[in-house]
Wavefront OBJ file of the C-alpha trace (Angstrom):
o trace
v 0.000 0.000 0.000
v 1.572 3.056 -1.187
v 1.514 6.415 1.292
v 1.962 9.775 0.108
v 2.327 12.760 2.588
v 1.702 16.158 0.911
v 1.670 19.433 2.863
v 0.047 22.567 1.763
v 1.854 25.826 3.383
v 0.548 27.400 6.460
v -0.881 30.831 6.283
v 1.708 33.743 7.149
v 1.812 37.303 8.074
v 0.534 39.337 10.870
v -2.773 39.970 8.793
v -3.146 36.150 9.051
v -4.792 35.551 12.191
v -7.062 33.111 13.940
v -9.735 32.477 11.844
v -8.956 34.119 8.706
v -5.566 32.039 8.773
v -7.909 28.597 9.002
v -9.697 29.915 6.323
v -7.333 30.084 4.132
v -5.532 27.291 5.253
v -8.672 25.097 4.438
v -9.485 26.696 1.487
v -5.860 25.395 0.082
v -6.274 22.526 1.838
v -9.241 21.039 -0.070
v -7.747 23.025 -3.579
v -5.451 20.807 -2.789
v -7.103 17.531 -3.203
v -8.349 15.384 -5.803
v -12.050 15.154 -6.338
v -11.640 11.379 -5.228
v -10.135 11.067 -2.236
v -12.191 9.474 0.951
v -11.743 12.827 3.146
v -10.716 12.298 6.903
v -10.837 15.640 9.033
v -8.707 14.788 11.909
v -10.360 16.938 14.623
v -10.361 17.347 18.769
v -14.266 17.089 18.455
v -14.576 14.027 15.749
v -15.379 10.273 16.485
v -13.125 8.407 18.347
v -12.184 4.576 17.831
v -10.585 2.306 19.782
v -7.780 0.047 17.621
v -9.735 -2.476 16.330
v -12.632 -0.551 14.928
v -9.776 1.705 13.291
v -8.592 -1.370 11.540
v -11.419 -2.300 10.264
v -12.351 1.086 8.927
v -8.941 1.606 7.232
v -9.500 -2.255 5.510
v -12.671 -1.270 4.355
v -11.096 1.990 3.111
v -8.538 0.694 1.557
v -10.644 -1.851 -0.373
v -12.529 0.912 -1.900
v -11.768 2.497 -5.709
v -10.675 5.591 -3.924
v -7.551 7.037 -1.641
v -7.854 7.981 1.897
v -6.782 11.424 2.429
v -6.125 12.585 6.075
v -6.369 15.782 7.210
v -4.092 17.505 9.852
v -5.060 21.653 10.026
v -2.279 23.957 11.379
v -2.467 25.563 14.583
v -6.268 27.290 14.200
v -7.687 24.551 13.143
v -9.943 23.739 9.867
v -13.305 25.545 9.282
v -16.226 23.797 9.011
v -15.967 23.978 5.135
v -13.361 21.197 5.337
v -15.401 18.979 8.272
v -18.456 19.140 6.196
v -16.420 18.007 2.917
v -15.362 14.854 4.770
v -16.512 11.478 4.586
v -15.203 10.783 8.380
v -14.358 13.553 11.270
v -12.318 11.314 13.346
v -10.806 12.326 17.011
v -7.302 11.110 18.121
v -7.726 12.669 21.298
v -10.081 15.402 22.909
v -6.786 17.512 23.562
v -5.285 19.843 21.452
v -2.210 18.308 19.698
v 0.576 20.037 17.832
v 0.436 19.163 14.242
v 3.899 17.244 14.018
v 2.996 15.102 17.331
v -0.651 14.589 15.616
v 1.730 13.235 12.675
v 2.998 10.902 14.362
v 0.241 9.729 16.199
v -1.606 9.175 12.759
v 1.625 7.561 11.415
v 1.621 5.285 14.362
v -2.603 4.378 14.414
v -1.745 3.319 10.759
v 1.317 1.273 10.728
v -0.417 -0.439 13.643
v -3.502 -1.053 11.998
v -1.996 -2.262 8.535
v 0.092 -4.966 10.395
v -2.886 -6.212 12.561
v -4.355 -6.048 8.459
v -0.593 -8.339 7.549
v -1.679 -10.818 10.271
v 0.893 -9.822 13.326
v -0.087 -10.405 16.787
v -1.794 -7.613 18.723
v -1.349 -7.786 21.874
v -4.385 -5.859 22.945
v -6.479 -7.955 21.240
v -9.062 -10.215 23.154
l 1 2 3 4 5 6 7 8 9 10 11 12 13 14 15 16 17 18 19 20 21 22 23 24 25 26 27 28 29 30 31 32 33 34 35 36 37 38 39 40 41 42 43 44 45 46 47 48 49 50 51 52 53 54 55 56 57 58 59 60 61 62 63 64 65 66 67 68 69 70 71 72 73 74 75 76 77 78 79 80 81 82 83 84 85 86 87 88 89 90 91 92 93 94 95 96 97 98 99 100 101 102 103 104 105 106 107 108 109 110 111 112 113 114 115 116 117 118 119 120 121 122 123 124 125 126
């Protein structure tokens, strides 16, 4: 399964505040994208899912005709432009993250998910 990571440039400039820098932040965010891609908004107020159910989401995803795009916004957030333009608002936590750590934490929710997918052990599992 082939991953991609593409970034689209945060807003600068003292003009660029708040919400007018997450508006145009999302507005080159979903320029941006293809008009096929399964949209995920990663979000502080977006479902949450344990490990398992993530799994099976990202198998049934990835069985699908189209590529799963994941969203990360930049320090104000996205507007509700780019929630309402995805197929899933998911949660990795209720806290704020930093974008990098909410990287990683993506990164990691993946690679774990795709070898549970392989057939390696997890050891959560029941």
């Amino acid at each position: 399964m082939p991953i991609e990571s593409a970034f689209v440039r945060a807003a600068t400039g003292r003009a660029q505040a708040g919400a007018s820098r997450a508006a145009r932040e999302s507005a080159s965010l979903l320029a941006a994208l293809g008009p096929r891609e399964r949209r995920v908004a990663l979000d502080r107020r977006g479902r949450t899912m344990d490990t398992a159910a993530f799994t099976r989401w990202l198998d049934r995803s990835l069985r699908g005709p189209a590529p799963v795009a994941f969203l990360i916004g930049g320090a104000d957030g996205f507007t509700e432009a780019v929630r309402d333009r995805a197929e899933l608002v998911l949660s990795l936590s209720p806290m704020t993250l930093p974008h990098a750590l909410a990287r990683a934490c993506l990164a990691e929710q993946i690679y774990r998910a795709v070898t549970i997918l392989r057939g390696v052990p997890y050891h959560r599992s029941s």
